[in-house]
C-alpha positions as CSV (number, residue, x, y, z in Angstrom):
1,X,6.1,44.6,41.2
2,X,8.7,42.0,42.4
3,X,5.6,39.4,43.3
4,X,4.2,40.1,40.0
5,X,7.4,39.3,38.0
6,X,8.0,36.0,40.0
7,X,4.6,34.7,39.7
8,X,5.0,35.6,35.7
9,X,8.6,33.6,35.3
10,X,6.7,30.8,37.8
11,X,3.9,30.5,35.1
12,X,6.4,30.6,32.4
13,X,8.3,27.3,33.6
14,X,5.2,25.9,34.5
15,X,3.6,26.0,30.8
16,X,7.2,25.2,29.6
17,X,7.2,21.8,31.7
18,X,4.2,21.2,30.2
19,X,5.1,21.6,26.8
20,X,8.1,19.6,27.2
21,X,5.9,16.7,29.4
22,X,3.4,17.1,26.2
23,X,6.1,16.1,23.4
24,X,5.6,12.4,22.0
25,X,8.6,10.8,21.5
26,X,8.7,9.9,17.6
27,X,10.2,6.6,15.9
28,X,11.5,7.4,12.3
29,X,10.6,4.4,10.1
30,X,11.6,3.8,6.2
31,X,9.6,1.4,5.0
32,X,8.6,-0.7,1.5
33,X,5.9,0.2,-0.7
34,X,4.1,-1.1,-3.9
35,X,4.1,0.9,-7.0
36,X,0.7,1.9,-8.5
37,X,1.1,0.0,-11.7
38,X,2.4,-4.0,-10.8
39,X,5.6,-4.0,-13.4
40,X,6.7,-7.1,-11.9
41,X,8.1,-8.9,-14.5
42,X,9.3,-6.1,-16.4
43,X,12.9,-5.5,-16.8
44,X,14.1,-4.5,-20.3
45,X,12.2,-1.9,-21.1
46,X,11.8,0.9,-23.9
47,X,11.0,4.3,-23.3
48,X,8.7,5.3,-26.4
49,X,8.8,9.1,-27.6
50,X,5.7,10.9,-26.2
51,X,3.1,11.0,-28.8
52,X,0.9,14.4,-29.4
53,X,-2.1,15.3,-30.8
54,X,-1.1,18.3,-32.3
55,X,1.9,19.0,-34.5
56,X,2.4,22.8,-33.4
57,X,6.0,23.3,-32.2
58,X,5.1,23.9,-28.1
59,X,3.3,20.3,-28.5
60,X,6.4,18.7,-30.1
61,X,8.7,20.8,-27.6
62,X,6.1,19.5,-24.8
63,X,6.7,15.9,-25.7
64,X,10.8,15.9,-26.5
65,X,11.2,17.6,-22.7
66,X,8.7,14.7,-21.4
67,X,10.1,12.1,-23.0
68,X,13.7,12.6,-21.5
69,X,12.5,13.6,-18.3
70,X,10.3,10.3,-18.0
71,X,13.5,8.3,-19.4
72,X,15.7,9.9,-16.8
73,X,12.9,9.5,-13.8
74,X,12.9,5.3,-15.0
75,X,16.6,5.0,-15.3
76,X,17.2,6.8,-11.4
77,X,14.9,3.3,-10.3
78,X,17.3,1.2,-10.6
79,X,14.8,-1.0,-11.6
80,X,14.7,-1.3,-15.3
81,X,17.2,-2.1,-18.6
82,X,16.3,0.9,-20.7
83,X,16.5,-0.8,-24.5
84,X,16.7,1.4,-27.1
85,X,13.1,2.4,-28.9
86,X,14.9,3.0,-32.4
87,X,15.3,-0.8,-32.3
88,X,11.5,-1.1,-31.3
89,X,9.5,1.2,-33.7
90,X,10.5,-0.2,-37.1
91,X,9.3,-4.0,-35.6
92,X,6.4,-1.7,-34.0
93,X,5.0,0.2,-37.0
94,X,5.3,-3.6,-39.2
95,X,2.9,-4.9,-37.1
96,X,6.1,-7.5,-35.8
97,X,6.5,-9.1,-32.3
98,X,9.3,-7.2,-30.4
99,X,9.0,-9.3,-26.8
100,X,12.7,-11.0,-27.7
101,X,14.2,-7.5,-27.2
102,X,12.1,-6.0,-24.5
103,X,9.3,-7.1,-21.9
104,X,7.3,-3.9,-22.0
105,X,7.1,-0.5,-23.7
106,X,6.7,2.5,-21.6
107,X,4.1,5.3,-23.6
108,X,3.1,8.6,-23.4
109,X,0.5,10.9,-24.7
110,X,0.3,15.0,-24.3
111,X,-3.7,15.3,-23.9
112,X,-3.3,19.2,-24.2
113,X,-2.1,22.0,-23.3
114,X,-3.7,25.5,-22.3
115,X,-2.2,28.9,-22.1
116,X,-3.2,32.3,-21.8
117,X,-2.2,36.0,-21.0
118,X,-4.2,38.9,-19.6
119,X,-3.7,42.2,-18.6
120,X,-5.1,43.6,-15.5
121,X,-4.8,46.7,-14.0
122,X,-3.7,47.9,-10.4
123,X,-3.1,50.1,-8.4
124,X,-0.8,51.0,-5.7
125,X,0.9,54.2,-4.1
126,X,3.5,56.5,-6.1
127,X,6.4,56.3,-4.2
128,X,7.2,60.0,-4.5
129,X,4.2,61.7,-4.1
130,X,2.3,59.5,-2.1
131,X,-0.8,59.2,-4.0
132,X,-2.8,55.9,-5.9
133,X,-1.6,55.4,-9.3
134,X,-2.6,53.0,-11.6
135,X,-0.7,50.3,-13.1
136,X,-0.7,47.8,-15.5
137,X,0.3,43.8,-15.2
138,X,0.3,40.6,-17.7
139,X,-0.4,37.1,-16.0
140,X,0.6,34.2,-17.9
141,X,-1.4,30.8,-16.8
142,X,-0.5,27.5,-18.5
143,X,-1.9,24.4,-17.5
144,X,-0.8,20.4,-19.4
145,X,-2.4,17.3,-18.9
146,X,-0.9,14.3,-19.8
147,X,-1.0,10.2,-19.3
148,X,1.9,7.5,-19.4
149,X,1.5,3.7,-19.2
150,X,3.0,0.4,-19.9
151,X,2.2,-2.3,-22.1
152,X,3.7,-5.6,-22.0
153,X,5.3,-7.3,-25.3
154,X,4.2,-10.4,-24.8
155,X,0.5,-10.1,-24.6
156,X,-0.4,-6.5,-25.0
157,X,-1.4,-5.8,-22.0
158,X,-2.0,-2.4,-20.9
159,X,-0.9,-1.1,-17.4
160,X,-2.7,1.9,-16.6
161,X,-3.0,4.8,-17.3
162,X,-1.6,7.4,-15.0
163,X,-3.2,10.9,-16.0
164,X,-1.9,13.9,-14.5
165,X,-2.6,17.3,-15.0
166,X,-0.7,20.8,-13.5
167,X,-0.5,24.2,-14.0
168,X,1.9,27.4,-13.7
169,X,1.9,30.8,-13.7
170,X,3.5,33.7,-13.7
171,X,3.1,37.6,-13.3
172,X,5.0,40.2,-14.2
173,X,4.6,44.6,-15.2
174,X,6.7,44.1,-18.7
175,X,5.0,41.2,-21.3
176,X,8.6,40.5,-22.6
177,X,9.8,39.6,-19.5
178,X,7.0,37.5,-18.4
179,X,8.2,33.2,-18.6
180,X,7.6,32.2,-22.1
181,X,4.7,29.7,-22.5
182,X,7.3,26.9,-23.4
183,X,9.1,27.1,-19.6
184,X,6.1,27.2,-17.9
185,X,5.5,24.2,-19.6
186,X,8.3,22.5,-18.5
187,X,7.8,23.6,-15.0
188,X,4.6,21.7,-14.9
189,X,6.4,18.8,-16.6
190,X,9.1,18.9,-14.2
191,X,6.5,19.0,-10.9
192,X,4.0,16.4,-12.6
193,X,6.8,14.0,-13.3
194,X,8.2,14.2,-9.8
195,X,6.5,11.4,-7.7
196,X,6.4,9.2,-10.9
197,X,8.7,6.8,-9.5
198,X,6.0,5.9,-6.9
199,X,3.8,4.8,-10.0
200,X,6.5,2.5,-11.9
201,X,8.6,0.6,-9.3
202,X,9.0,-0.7,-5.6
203,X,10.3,2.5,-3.5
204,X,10.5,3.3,0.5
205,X,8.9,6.3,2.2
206,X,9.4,7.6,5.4
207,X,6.4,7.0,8.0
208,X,6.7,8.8,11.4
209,X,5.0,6.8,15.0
210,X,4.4,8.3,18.1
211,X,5.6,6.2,21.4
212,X,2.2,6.0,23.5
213,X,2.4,7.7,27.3
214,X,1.2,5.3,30.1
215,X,-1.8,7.7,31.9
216,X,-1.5,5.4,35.3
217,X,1.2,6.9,37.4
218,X,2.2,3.8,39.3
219,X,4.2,2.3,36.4
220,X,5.6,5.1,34.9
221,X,9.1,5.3,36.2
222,X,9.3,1.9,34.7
223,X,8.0,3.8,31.1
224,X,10.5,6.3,31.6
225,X,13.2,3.9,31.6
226,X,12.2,2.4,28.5
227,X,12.1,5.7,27.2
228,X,15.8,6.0,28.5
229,X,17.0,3.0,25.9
230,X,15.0,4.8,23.4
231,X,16.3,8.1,23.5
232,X,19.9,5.9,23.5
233,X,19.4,4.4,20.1
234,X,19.1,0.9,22.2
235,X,16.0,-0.1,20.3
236,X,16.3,-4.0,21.4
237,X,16.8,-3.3,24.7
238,X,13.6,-0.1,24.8
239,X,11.4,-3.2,22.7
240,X,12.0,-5.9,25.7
241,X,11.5,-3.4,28.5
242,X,8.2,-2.6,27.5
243,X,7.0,-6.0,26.2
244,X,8.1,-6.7,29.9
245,X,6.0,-4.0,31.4
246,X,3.1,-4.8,29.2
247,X,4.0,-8.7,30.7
248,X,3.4,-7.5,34.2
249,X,0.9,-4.7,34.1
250,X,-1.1,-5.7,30.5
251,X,0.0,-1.8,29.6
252,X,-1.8,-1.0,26.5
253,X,0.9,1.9,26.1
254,X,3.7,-0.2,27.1
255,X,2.3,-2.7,24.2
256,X,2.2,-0.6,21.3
257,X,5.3,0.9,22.2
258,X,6.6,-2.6,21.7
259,X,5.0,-3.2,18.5
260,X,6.4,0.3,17.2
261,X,10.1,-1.0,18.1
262,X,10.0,-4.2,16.9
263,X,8.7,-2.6,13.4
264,X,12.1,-0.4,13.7
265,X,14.1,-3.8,14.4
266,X,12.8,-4.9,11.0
267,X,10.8,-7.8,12.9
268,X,7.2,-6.0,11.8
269,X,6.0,-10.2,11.5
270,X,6.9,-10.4,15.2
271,X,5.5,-7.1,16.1
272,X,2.2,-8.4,14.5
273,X,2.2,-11.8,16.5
274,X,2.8,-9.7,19.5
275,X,-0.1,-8.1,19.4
276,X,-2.3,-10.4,18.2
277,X,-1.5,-11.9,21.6
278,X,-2.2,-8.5,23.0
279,X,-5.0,-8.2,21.4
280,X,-6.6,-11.9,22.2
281,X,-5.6,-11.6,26.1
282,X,-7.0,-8.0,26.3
283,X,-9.7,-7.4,23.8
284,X,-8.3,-3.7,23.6
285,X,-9.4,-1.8,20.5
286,X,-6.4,0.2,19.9
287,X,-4.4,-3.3,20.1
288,X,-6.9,-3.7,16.9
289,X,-6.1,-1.0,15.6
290,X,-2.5,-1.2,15.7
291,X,-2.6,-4.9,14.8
292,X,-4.4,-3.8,11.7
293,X,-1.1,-1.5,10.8
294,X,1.0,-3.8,11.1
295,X,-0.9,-6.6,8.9
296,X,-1.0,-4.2,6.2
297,X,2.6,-3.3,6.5
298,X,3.3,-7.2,6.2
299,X,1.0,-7.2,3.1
300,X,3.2,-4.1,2.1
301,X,6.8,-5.8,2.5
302,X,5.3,-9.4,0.9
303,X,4.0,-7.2,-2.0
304,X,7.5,-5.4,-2.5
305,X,9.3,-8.9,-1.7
306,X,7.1,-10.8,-4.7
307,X,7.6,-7.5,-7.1
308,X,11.6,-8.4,-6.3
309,X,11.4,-12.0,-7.4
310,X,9.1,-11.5,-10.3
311,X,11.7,-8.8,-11.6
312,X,14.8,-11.0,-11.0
313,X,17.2,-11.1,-14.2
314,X,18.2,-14.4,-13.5
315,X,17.4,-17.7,-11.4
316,X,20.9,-17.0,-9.3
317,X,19.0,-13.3,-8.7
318,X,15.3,-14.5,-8.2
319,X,16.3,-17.4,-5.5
320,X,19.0,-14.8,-3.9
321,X,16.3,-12.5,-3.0
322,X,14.2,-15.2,-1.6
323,X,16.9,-16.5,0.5
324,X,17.7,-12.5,1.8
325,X,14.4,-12.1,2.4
326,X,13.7,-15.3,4.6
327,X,16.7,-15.1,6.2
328,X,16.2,-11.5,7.6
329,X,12.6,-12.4,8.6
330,X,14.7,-14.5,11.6
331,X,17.3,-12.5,12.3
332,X,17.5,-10.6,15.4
333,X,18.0,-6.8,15.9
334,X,22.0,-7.3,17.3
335,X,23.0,-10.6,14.3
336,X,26.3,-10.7,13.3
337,X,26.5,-13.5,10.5
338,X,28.5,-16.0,9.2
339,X,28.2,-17.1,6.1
340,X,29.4,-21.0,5.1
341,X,29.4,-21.9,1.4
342,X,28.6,-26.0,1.9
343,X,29.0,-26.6,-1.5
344,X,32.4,-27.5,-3.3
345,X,31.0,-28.7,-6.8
346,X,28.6,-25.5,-7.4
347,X,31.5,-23.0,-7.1
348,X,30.8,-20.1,-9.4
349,X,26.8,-20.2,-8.4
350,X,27.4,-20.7,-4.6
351,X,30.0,-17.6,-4.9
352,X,27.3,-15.4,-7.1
353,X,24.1,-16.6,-4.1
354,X,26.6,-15.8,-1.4
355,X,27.7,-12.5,-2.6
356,X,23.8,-11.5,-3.4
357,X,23.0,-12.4,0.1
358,X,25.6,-10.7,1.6
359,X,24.9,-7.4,-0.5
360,X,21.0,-8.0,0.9
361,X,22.6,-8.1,4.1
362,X,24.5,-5.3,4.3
363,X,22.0,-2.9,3.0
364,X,19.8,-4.0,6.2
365,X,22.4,-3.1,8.8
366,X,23.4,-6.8,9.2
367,X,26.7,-7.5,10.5
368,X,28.8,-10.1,8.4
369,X,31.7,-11.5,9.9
370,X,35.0,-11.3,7.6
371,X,34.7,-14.7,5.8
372,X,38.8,-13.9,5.5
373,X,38.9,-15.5,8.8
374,X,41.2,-18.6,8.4
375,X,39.1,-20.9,11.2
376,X,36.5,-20.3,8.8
377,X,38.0,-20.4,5.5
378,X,39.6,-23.7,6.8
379,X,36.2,-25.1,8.3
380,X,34.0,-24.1,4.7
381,X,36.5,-26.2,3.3
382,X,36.9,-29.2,5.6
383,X,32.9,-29.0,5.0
384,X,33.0,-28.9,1.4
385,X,35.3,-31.7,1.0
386,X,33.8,-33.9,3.5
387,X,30.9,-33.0,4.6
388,X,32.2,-34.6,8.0
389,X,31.5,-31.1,10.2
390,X,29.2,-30.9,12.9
391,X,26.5,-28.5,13.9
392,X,28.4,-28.0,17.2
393,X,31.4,-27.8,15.7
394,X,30.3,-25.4,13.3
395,X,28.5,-23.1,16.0
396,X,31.8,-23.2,18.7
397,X,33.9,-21.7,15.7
398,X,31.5,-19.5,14.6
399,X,31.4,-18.0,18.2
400,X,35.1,-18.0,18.2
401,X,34.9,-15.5,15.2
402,X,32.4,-13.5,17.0
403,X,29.1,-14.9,15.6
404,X,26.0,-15.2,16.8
405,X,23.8,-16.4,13.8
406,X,25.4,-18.8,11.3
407,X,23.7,-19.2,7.9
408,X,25.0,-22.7,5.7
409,X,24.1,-22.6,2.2
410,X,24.9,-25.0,-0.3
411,X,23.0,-26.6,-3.5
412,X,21.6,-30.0,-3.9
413,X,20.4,-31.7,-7.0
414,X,21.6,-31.4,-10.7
415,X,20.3,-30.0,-14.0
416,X,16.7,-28.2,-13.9
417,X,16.5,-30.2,-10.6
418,X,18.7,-27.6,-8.8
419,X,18.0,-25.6,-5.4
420,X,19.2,-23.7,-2.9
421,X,19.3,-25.2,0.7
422,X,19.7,-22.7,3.6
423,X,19.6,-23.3,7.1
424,X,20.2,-20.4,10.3
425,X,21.8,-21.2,13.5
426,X,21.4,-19.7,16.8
427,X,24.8,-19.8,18.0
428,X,24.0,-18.4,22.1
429,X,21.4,-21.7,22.2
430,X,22.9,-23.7,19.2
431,X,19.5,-23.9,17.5
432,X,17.8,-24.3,14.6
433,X,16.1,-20.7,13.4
434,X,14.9,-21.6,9.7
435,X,15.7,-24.4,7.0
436,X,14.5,-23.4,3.7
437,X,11.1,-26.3,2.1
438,X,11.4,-28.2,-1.3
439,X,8.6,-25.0,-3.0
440,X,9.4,-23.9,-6.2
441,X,10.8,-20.4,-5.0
442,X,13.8,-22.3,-4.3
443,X,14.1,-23.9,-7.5
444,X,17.2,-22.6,-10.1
């Protein structure tokens, strides 16, 4: 009996060190996506009342309760100016253009909706006595289908439409106490309407990646240890312990590992060059597989990146984002900024790009060091005035203050002729990291 219970708890903690040996180690990643419909370029836009086919009080209930629910669902985007459709319709119905008080009109259409109730009967066990009784019960089914879209003021173009289509039920022994038709109705409303956000504007989703496990047992320990900087939260230091074990041993595992942690860094671009050199030196499909990922995460983030500058409200907004955007394509995982306004004459625009780009920042985890500092307030000023500061100069103060990336901004030209110049510094090595071109994206 007592060999019998010990070889039991033996197998127990064997099949449980298995289990546990068996987990994959998961990276939590939020990243961009691309909304269904391209918007870009829409920013004031009016919410039209559904329209209906039918004048029958659920159908005029229906599209009231879709309308605000669609108007609420746009506004919680953050994406849009909601203009007023009473303004719209009289310009509308005259057959007038309407594109000086809104870029686009949002629409809606109930296609139909379909209800019934039937009885059916039952049966189940008397509680009393025991025997099958019979019993009587009402299920009410509704089901709603109906399609929204946009069309732009300008031209009259038509984006979309999205059709979608639900249905709800509900059963109960009493007919007055089953749902009424009308809050079923809603309910499908409610669940269709739910995920329209994913159809209308830029929006992140959560994607989950499993670390790979090394099978050869020789270079495990040196796995596990990257594991250990995992499992820390140090993903900069886990990213160049297993780029170094790929280095030494061409590790496929130790590779995509790599590639998954420099896609948590926010570097996916470097991930992606990584292992195209991966793949080139090794010829490995799974480094094809995972390169292929990556490039269509890139096409993702580009996508949600030229969405954001289409959509901008202003030049001071459109070449804000395009300076964020660059600028965090070069920063590393551990950058703590400075941020040096070089220009004295463009006060009120530097201050409005600055603040943008700090905002951009700060929503990416970067560290910005206080620009309260007075080394730096009295440097940013020397260089407005004079111009006369170095690059050295500029880097051993910065590293003073506790930088280790230093991002000068300032404008050059006048008029329509105006752009935004931006160059990053590498305090550690006191190089140059990015300098923006002459393109138009730069352009005011």
């Amino acid at each position: 009996m007592i060999m019998k219970k010990f070889w039991k708890t033996a197998a127990l903690a064997m099949l449980t060190s298995l289990t546990l040996a068996s987990c994959a180690t998961i990276i939590t990643l939020s990243v961009p996506r691309t909304p269904t419909l391209d918007t870009s370029g829409i920013k004031r836009l009016a919410v039209m009342p559904f329209e209906s086919p039918n004048r029958t009080s659920l159908f005029k209930s229906a599209a009231q309760y879709a309308t605000t629910v669609a108007t609420s669902s746009i506004r919680a985007t953050n994406n849009f100016i909601l203009v007023s459709p009473i303004v719209i319709g009289p310009r509308r119905r005259a057959g007038q253009n309407f594109d000086d008080l809104a870029d686009a009109l949002f629409i809606g259409r109930i296609i139909q909706i379909n209800e019934k109730t039937d009885a059916h009967e039952g049966e189940r066990k008397d509680k009393e006595t025991g025997e099958k009784v019979k019993y009587t019960y009402y299920v009410r089914e509704v089901e709603v289908e109906f399609t929204y879209s946009f069309v732009r003021s300008l031209d009259g173009t038509i984006l979309g439409p999205v059709t979608r289509k639900g249905h709800a039920n509900d059963t109960n022994e009493f007919i007055d106490k089953i749902t009424s038709v009308e809050v079923l109705v809603k309910k499908v409303i409610d669940t269709q309407m739910k995920y329209m956000h994913m159809d209308i504007a830029p929006y992140t989703t959560t994607v989950f990646r499993s670390l790979a496990k090394e099978p050869g047992k020789s270079i495990r320990p040196e796995m596990n240890s990257a594991l250990m900087y995992v499992k820390s939260g140090n993903y900069m230091a886990a990213r160049n312990a297993y780029a170094a074990i790929y280095e030494s041993y061409k590790s496929m595992a130790a590779a995509e590992n790599a590639s998954i942690l420099f896609e948590a860094l926010g570097q996916t671009e470097a991930g992606a060059d990584f292992m195209q050199r991966v793949f080139n030196e090794t010829g490995n499909p799974r480094a094809q597989f995972v390169l292929a990922r990556l490039n269509k995460e890139l096409q993702e983030i580009a996508g949600t990146s030229g969405f954001r500058d289409k959509t901008a409200r202003s030049p001071i907004e459109r070449v804000s984002v395009t300076a964020s955007d660059e600028i965090q394509r070069h920063l590393a995982g551990n950058a703590k900024v400075w941020i040096i306004n070089k220009s004295a004459a463009e006060d009120e625009l530097m201050n409005s790009i600055v603040d943008n780009v700090v905002s951009a920042l700060l929503r990416n985890g970067v560290t910005i060091v206080d620009r309260q500092n007075t080394d730096l307030i009295q440097t940013e000023q020397i260089f407005q005035r004079s111009g006369h500061v170095s690059d050295d100069d500029i880097v051993r103060i910065g590293s003073t203050a506790g930088a280790n990336r230093i991002i000068i901004m300032s404008v050059s030209g006048t008029g329509a002729a105006r752009r935004l110049q931006v160059r990053l510094l590498d305090v550690e090595r006191g190089t140059l990291l990015m300098q923006s071109d002459i393109g138009e994206r730069w352009n005011f």
